[in-house]
C-alpha positions in Angstrom: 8.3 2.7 4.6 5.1 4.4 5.5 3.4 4.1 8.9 0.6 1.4 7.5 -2.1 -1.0 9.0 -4.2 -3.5 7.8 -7.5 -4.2 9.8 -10.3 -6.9 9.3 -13.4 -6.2 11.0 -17.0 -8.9 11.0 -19.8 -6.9 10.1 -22.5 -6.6 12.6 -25.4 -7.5 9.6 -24.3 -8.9 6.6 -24.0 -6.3 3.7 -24.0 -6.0 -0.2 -23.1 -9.8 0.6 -19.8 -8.7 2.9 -19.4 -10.1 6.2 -16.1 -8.8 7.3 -14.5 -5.4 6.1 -11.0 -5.0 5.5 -8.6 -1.8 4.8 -6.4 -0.2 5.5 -4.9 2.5 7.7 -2.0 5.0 6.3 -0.6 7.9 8.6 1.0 10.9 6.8 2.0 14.2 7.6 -1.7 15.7 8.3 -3.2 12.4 10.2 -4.7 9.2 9.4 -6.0 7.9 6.0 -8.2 4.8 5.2 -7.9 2.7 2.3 -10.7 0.3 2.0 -11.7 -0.3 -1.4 -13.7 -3.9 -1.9 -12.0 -7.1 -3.7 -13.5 -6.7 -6.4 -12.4 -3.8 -7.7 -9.0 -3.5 -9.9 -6.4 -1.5 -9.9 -7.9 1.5 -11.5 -10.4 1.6 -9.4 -8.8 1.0 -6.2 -6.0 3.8 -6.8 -8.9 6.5 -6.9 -10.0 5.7 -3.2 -6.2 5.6 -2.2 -5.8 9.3 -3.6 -8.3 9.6 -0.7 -6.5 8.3 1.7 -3.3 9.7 1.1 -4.9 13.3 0.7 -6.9 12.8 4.2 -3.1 11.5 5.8 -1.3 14.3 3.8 -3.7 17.6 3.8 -6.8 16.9 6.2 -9.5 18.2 4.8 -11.1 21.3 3.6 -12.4 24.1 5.7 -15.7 23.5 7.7 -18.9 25.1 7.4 -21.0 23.7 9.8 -19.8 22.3 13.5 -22.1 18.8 12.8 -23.8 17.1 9.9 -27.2 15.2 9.5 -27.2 12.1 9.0 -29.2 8.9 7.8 -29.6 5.5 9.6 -28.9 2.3 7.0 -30.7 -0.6 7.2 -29.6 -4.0 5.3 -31.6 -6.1 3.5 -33.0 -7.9 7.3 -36.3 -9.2 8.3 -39.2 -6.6 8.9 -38.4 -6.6 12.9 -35.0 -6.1 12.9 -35.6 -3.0 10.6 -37.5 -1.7 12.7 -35.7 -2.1 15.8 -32.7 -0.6 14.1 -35.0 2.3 13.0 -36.0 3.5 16.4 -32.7 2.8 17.8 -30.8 4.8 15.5 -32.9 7.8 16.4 -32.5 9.2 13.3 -35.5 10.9 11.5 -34.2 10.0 8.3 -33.6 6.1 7.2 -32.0 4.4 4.4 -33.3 0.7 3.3 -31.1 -1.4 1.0 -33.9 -3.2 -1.0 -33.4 -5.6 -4.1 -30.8 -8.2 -2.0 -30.2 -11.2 -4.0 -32.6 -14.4 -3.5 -34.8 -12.2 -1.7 -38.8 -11.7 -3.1 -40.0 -8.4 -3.9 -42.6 -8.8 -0.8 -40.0 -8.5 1.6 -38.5 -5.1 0.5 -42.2 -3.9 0.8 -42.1 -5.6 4.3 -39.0 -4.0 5.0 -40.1 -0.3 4.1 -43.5 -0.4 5.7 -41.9 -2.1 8.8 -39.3 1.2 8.7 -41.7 4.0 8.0 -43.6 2.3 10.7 -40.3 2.8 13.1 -40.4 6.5 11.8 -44.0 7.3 12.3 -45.4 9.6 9.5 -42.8 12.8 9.7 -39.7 10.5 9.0 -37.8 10.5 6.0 -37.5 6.7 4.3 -35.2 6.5 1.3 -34.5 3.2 -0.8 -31.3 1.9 -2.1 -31.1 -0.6 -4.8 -27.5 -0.6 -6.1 -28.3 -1.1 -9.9 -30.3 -4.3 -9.1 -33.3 -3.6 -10.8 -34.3 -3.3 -14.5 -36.3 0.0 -15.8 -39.9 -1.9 -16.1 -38.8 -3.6 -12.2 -37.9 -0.6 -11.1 -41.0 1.4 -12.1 -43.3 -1.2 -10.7 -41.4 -1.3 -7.1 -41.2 2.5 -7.1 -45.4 2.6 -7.7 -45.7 0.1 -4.8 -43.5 1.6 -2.4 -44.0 5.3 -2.7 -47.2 4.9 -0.5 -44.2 4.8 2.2 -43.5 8.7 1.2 -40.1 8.1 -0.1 -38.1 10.7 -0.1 -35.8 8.9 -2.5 -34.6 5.7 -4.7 -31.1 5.3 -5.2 -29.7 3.7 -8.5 -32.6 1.7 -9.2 -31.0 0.7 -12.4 -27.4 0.0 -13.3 -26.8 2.1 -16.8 -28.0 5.9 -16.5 -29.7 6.0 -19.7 -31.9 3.6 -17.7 -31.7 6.0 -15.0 -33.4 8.6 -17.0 -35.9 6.3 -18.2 -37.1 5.6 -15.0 -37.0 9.0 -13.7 -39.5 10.4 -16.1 -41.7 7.4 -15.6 -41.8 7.5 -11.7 -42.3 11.6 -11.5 -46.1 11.0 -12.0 -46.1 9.5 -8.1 -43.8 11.8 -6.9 -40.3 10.0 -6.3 -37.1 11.3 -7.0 -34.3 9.9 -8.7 -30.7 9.5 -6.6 -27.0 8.5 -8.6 -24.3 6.3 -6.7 -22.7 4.3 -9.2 -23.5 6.6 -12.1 -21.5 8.8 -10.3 -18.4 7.0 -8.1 -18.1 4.1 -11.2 -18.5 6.1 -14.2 -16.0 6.4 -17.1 -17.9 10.1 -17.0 -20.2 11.3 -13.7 -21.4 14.1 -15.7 -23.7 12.2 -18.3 -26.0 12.2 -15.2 -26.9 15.5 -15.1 -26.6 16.5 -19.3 -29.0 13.2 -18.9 -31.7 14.4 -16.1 -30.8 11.1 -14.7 -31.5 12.4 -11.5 -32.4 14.7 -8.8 -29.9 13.8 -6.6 -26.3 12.8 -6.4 -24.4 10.8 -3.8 -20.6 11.8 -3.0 -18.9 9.2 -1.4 -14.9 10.7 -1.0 -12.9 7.5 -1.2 -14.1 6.3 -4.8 -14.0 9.6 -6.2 -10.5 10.4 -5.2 -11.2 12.3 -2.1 -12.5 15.1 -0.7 -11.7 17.9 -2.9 -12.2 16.0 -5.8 -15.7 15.8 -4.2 -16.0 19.5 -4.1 -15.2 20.0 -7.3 -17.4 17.4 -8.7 -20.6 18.9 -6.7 -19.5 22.7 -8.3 -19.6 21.5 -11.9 -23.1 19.6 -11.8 -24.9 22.0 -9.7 -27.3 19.3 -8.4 -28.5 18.6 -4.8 -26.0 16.6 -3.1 -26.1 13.4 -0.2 -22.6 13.0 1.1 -22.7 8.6 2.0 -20.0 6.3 3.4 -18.3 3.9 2.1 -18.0 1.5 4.6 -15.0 2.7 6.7 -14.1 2.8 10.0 -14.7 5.9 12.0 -11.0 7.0 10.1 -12.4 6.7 6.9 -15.9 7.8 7.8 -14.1 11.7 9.3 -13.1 12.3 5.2 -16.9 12.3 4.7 -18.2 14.3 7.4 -14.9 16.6 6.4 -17.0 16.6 3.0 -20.4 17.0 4.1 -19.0 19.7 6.9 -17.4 22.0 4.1 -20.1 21.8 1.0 -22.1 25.5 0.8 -25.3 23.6 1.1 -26.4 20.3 2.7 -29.8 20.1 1.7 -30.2 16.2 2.8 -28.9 14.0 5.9 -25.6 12.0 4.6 -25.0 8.6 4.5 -22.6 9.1 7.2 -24.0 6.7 10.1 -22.7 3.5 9.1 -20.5 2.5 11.5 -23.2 0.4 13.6 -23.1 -1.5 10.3 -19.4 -3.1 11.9 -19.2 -5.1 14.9 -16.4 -2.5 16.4 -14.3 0.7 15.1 -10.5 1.5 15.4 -11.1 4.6 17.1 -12.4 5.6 20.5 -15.0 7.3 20.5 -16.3 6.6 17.0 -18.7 8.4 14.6 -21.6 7.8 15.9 -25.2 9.5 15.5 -26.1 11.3 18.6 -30.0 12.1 17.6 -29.2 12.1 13.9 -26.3 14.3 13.9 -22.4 13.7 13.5 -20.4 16.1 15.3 -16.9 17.3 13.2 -14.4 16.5 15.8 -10.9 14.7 14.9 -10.6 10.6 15.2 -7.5 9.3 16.3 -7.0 5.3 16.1 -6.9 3.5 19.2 -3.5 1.3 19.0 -5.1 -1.8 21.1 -8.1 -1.6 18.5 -5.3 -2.0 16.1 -4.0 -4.5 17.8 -7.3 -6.1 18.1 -8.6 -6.4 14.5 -5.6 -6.3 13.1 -5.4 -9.1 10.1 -3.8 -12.1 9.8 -0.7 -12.7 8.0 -2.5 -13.8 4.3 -4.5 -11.1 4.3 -2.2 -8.7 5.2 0.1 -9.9 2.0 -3.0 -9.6 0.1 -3.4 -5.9 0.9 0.2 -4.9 1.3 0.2 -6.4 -2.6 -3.0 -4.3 -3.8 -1.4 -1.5 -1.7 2.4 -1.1 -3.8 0.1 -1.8 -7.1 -1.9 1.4 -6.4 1.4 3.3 -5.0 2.7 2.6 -8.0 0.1 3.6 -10.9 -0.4 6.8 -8.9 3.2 7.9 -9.5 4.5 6.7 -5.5 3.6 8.1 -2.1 6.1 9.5 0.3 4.2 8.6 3.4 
């Protein structure tokens, strides 16, 4: 059996509704993998992010370009205070704010932003991420009120990318640019977003798309501007990405890479951190008492070790 390890970590904010991550940790012949995919998500969908796994445990990860990559703080959908508090401690000059949270107004994502380009001061980069939440005429209206923040980008505002496109030529009058997540990492075909012009942007993340050559490949063939984001991980899953955004021939925008204050701890020692918004590309080795730590209870680890031999097994098996 392969060397595996399931892990469940409490967030440090609650996010996209999650309060503790889970995953999982696979060792092959190259390194470490992580397998994290959410609950939600099926079989289909879960096998793609454990290609990624297995290829970071198997192969590493293509050549590097660059010795560090820029990255992006992430702020949740908090109060106006904390998002600025996180702003200026991340130290990042670029800041990502999840806007559009469930039961939340619209007043507080303006409260958020302003309270975040605020924490920036005026030379700081403030993107917004809505995960699909909004419709076109919603999103059109909360791009007009919150591009007197400068943004530098909205991610998915809206769910479907004809929508996408919609919105895109409606918003370029006050000068905000269109970023894909989920029109890329959950689509039956990433490409409609460029034959589209869904967008100016498109976000990479290597576990849903099946890794990080599949990333490379994917960012060849649409020819657009890319943002290499996490999703999630630990600082083992989080190395695939900055293996990503180290090896692309242009890295135009900070990466989403700078989530791991997002946990409450990390399996590795030391973790990917920012240091002054930057992520050097040095190896990540799990720390066995971390393991130890947060490893999961016995339920949960069934629950994973079941997901885990369904996904082995629609991908043809893995060797370990």
């Amino acid at each position: 059996m392969a060397e595996v390890s399931v892990y469940s970590i409490p967030m440090a904010h609650r996010f996209r509704g999650v309060t503790r991550r889970e995953g999982m940790l696979l060792k092959g012949a190259a390194g470490w993998g992580e397998w994290c995919p959410f609950t939600e998500y099926d079989v289909a969908e879960a096998s793609k992010w454990l290609q990624a796994a297995i290829e970071a445990a198997d192969q590493g990860f293509p050549r590097p370009v660059r010795s560090r990559v820029p990255v992006n703080a992430t702020i949740p959908a908090t109060d106006p205070v904390t998002a600025r508090d996180l702003t200026v401690a991340s130290r990042c000059r670029t800041v990502k704010v999840k806007v559009a949270e469930p039961g939340q107004a619209w007043q507080e994502d303006v409260a958020r932003v302003e309270a975040v380009r605020d924490g920036l001061g005026p030379t700081g980069r403030v993107r917004v991420d809505a995960n699909g939440a909004w419709s076109p005429d919603q999103a059109v209206t909360m791009l007009r009120e919150l591009s007197r923040f400068d943004l530098e980008y909205a991610e998915q505002p809206c769910a479907q990318v004809e929508d996408l496109a919609q919105v895109r030529r409606r918003v370029s009058g006050f000068g905000v640019r269109i970023a894909a997540d989920e029109s890329i990492r959950r689509a039956a075909d990433p490409y409609r977003v460029a034959s589209l012009d869904a967008a100016d942007v498109v976000v990479l993340k290597v576990q849903p798309l099946g890794g990080a050559r599949a990333c490379m490949e994917l960012a060849d063939d649409l020819g657009m501007d890319v943002v290499v984001s996490s999703a999630l991980e630990t600082s083992v899953g989080l190395r695939a990405g900055i293996g990503l955004a180290a090896a692309l021939p242009e890295l135009p925008y900070a990466c989403g890479l700078n989530t791991l204050p997002l946990l409450a701890a990390d399996l590795a020692t030391p973790g990917l951190v920012a240091q002054d918004g930057w992520i050097s590309v040095d190896d990540v080795e799990p720390d066995p008492r971390l393991m130890s730590t947060w490893a999961a209870d016995e339920a949960t680890t069934d629950r994973w070790m079941s997901r885990f031999e369904a996904c082995v097994a629609r991908i043809g098996g893995w060797d370990g």
